[in-house]
N, CA, C and O of each residue as an XYZ file, in Angstrom:
360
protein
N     -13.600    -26.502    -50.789
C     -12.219    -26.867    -50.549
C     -11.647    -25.994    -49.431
O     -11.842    -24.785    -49.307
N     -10.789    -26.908    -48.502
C     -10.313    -25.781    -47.096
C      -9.121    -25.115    -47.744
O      -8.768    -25.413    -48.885
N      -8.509    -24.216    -47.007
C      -7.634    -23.615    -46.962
C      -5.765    -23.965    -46.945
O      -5.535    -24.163    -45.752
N      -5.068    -24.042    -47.352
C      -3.579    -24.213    -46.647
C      -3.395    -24.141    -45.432
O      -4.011    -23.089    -45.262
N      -3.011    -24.434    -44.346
C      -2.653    -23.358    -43.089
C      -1.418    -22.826    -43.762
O      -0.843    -23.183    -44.790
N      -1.145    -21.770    -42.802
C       0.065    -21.246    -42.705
C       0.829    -21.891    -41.806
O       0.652    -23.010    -41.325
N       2.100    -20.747    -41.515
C       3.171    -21.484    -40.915
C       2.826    -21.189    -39.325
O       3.285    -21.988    -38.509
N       2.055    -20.102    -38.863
C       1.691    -20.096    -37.677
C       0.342    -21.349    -37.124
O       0.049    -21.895    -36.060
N      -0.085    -21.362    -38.268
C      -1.409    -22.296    -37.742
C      -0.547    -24.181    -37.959
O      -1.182    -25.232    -37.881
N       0.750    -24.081    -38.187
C       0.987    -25.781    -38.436
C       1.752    -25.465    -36.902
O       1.575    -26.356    -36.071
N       2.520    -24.366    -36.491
C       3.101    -24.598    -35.391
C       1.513    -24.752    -33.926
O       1.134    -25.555    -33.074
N       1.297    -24.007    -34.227
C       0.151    -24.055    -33.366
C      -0.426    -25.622    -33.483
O      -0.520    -26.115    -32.359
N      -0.785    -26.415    -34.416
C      -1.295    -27.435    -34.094
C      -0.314    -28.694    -33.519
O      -0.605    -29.762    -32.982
N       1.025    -28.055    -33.891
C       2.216    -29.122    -33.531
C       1.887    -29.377    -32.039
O       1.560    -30.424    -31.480
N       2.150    -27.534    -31.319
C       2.107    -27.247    -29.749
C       0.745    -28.233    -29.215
O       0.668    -28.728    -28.090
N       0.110    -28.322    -29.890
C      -1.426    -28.634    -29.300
C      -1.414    -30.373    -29.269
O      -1.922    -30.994    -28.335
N      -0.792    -31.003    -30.375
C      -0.460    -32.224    -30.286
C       0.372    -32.844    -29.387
O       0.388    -34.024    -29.037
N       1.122    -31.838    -29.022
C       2.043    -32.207    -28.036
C       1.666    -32.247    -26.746
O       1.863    -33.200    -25.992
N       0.750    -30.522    -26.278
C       0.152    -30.493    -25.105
C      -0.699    -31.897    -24.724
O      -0.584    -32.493    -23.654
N      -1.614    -32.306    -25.879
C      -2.384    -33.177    -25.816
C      -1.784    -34.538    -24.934
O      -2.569    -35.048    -24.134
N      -0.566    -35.062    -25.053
C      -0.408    -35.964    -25.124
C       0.678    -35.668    -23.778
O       0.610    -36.520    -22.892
N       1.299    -34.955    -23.641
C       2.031    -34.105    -22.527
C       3.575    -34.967    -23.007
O       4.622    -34.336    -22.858
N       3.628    -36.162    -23.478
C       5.033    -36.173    -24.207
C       4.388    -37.101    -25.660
O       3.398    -37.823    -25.778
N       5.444    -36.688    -26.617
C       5.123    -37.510    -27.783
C       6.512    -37.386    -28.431
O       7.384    -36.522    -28.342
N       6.395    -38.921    -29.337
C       7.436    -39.441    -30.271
C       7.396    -38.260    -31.634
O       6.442    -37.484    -31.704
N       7.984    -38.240    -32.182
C       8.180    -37.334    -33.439
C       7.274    -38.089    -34.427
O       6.663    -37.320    -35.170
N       7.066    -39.201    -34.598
C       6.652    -39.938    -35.594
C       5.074    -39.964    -35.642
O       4.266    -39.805    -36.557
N       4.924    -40.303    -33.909
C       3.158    -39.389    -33.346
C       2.645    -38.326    -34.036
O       1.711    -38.524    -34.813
N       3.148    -37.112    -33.867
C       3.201    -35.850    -33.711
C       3.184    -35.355    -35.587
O       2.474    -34.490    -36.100
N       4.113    -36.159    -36.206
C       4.239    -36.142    -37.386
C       2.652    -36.259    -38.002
O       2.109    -35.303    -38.556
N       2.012    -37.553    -37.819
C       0.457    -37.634    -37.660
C      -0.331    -36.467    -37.530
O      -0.894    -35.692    -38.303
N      -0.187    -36.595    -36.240
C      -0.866    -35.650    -35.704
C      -1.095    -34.496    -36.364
O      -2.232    -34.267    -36.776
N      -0.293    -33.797    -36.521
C       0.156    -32.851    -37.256
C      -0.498    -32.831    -38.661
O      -0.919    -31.761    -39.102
N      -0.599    -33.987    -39.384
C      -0.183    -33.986    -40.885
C       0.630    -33.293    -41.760
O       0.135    -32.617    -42.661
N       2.110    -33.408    -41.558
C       2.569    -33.260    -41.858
C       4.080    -34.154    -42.733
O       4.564    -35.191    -42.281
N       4.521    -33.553    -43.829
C       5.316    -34.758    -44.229
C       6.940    -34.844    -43.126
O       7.295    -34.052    -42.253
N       7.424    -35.737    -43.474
C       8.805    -36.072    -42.893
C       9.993    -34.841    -42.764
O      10.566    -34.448    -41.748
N      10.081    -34.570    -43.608
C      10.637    -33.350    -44.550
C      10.136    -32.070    -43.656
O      10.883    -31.249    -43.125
N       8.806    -32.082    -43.612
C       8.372    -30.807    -43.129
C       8.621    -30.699    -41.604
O       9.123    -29.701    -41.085
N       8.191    -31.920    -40.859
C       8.162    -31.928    -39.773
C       9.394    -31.712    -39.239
O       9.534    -31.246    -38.108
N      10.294    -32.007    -39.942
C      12.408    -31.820    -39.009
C      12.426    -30.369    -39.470
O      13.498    -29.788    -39.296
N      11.502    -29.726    -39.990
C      11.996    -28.571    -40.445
C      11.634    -27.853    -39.402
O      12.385    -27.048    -38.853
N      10.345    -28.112    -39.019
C       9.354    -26.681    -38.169
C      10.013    -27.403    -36.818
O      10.241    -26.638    -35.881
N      10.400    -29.076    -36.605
C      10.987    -29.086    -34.878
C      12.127    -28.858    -34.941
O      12.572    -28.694    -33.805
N      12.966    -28.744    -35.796
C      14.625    -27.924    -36.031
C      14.067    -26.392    -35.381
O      14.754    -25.802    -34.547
N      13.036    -25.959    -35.762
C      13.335    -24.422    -35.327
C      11.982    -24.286    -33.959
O      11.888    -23.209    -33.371
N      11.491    -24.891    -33.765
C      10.515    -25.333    -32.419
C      11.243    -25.465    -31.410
O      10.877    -25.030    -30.319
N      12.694    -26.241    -31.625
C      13.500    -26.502    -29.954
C      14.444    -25.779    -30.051
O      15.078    -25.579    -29.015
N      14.960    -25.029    -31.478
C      15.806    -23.502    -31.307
C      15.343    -22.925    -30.760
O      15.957    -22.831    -29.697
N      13.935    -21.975    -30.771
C      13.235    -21.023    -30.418
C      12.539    -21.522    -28.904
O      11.843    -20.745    -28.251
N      12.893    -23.211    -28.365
C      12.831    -23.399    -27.122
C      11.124    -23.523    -26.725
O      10.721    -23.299    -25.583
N      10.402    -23.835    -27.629
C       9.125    -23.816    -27.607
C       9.049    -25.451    -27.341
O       7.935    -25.844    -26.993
N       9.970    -26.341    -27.447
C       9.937    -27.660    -27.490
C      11.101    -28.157    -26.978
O      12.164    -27.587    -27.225
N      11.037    -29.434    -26.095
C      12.778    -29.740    -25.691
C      12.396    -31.223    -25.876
O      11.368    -31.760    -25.463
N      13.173    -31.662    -26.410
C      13.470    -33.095    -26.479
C      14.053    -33.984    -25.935
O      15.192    -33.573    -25.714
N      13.914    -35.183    -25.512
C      14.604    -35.773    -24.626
C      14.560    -37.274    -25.093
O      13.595    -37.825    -25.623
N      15.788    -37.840    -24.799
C      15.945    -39.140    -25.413
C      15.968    -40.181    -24.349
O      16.722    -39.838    -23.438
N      15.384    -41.370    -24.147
C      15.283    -41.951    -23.002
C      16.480    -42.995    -22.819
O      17.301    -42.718    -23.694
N      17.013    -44.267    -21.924
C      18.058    -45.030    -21.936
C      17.441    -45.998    -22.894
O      18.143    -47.009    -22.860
N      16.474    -46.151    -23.715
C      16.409    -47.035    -24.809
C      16.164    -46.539    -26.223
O      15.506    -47.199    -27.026
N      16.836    -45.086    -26.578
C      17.168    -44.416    -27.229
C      16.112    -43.915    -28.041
O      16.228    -43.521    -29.201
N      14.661    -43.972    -27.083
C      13.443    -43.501    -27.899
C      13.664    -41.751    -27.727
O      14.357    -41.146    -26.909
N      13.126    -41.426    -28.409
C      12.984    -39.786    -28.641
C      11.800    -39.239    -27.912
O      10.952    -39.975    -28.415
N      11.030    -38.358    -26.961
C      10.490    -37.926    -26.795
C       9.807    -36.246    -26.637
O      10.116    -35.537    -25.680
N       9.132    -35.917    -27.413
C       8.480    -34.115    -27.262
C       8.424    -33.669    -26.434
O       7.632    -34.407    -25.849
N       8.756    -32.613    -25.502
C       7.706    -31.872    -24.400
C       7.252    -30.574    -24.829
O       7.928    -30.187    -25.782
N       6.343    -29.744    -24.475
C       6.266    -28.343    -24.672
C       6.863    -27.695    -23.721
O       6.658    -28.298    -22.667
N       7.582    -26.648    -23.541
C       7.921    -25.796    -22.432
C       6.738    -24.510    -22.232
O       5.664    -24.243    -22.773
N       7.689    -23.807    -21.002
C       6.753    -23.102    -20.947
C       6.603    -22.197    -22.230
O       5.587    -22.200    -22.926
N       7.306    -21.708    -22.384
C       7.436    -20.560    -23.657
C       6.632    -21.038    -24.707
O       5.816    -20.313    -25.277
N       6.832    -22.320    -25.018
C       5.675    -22.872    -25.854
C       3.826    -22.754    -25.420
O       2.939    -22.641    -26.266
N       3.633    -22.809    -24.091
C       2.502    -22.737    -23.775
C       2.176    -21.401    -23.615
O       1.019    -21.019    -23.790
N       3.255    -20.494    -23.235
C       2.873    -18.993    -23.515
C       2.387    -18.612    -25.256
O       1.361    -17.949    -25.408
N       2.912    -18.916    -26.079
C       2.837    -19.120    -27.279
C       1.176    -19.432    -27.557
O       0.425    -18.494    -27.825
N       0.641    -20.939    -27.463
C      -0.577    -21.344    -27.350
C      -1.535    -19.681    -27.263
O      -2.037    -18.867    -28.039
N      -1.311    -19.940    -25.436
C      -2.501    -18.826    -24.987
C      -2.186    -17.824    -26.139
O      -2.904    -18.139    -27.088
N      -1.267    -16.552    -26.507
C      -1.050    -15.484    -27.351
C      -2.081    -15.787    -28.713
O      -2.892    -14.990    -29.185
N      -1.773    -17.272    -29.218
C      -2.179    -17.498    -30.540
C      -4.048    -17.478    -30.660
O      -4.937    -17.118    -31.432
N      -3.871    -18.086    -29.410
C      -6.046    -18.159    -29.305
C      -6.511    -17.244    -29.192
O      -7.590    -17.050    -29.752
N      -5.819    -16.119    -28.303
C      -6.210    -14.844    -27.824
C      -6.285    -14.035    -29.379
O      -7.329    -13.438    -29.640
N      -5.298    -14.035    -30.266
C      -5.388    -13.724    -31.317
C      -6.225    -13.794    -32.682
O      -6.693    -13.011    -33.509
N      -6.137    -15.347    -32.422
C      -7.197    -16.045    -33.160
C      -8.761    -15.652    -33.303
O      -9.569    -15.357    -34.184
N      -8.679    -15.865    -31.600
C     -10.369    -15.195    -31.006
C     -10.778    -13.410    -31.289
O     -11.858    -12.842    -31.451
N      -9.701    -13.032    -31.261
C      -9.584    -11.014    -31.577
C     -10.048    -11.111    -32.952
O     -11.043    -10.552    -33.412
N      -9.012    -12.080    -33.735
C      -9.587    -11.755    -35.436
C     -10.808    -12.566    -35.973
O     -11.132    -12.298    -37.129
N     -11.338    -13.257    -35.496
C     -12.213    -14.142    -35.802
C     -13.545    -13.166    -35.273
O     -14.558    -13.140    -35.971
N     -13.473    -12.400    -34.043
C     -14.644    -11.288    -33.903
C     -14.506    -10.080    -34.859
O     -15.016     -9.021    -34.493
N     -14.081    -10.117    -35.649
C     -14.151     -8.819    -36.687
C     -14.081     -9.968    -37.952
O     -13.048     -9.768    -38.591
N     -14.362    -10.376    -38.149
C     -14.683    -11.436    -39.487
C     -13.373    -11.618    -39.761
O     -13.448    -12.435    -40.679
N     -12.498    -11.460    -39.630
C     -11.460    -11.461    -40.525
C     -10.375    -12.754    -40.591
O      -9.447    -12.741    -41.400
């Protein structure tokens, strides 16, 4: 049986769904993600506070994701991290 993620490893896969796609709908991303409805307004309520994400609504009132930079600074920090603890087993 796998693990939970945590709350750093669901933001991290949000950023990565997003990079992937370079813009995405919330409802995408929600997928993507696996995450529920509930969860997902929670972590992008504080994703485009913290400016890691900006949203933009088009003239046919679709919603769209971007990552900023700060978000992609984020990414690199997290792998670099990832990769540090993953060479000491841990």
């Amino acid at each position: 049986m796998t693990e939970r993620r945590n709350r750093m490893e669901i933001i991290n896969d949000m950023l990565i769904a997003i990079q992937q796609k370079e813009r995405i709908k919330p409802t995408h991303l929600m997928y993507k993600s696996n995450l529920s409805h509930k969860l997902l307004k929670s972590y992008l309520e504080e994703l485009i506070d913290k400016e890691f994400v900006k949203e933009e609504v088009t003239k046919n009132n679709y919603k769209y994701l971007f990552i900023t930079d700060k978000g992609h600074e984020f990414l690199q920090n997290f792998r670099k991290m990832k990769e540090f603890t993953d060479s000491f087993g841990l």
